[in-house]
N, C-alpha and C positions, 0 to 999 in steps of 0.2 A: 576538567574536574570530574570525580567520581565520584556517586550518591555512593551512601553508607548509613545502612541504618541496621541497627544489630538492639537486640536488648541489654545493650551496654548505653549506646543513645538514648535510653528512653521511650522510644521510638520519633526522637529526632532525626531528622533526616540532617546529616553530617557531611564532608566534603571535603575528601582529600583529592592531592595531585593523581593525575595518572597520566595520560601519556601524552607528550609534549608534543606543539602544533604553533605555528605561527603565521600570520601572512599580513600583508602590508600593501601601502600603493605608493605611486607617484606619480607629477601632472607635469608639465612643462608646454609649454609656449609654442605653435606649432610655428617653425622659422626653417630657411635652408639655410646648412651652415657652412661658412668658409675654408676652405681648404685645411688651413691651420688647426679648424676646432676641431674638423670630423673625426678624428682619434679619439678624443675625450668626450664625445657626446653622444646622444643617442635619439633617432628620429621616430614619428609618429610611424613612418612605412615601417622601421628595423621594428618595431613593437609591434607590428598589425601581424608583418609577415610572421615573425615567433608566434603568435598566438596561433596563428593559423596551421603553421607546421607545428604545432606541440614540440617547441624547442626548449630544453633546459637553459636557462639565463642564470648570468653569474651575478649575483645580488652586494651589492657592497653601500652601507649607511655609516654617513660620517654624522657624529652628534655632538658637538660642544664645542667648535672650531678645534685650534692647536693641539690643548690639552684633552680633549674630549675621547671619544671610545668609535670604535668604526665596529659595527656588525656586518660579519659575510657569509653568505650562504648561495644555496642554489633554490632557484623555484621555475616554477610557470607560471604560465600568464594566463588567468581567467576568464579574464575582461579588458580591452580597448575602447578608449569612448572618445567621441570627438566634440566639442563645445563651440557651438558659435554664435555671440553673442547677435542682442537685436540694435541696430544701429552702427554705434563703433563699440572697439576694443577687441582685447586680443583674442585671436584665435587659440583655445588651450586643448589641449589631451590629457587622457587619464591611464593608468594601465592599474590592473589589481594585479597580485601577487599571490599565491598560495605556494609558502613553503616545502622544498624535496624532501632537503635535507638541512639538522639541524642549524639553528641559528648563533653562530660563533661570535663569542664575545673577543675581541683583537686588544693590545693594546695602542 
């Protein structure tokens, strides 16, 4: 958003769009996966190592199951973080997101 205050405001300070940004995260379960998965998943190393090579990642969010909307884009990776709890339970990762390029609504 962009401040706007003119003596048309009042001198309210007002707030239109201006130039579009997005970024996002996701966590998953740190596990090695089975031959079969490895195509459709993605591991805490493949995230560590992109962040580290400042690699463009192909971003793809599915939202509403069947009927729902899928957004795609491309970003980076700002952030990898690793969790491990005290006791039991699972070991999880995080990655942040900062969008390249814009974020495309699919149907």
């Amino acid at each position: 958003m962009t401040d706007v205050v003119c003596s048309a405001t009042g001198g309210f300070k007002k707030q239109v769009p201006g130039m579009e940004s997005w970024d996002g995260s996701l966590s998953a379960i740190v596990r090695t996966f089975p031959t079969a998965e490895v195509a459709t998943n993605v591991t805490l190393r493949e995230m560590y190592t992109k962040l580290r090579e400042k690699t463009l990642v192909e971003v793809e969010y599915e939202l509403g199951g069947v009927d729902g909307y899928v957004f795609t884009s491309k970003a980076y990776l700002s952030n990898v973080d690793i969790s491990v709890p005290t006791g039991s339970g699972a070991v999880t990762w995080t990655a942040n997101l900062v969008g390249a390029e814009p974020l495309l609504l699919g149907a």
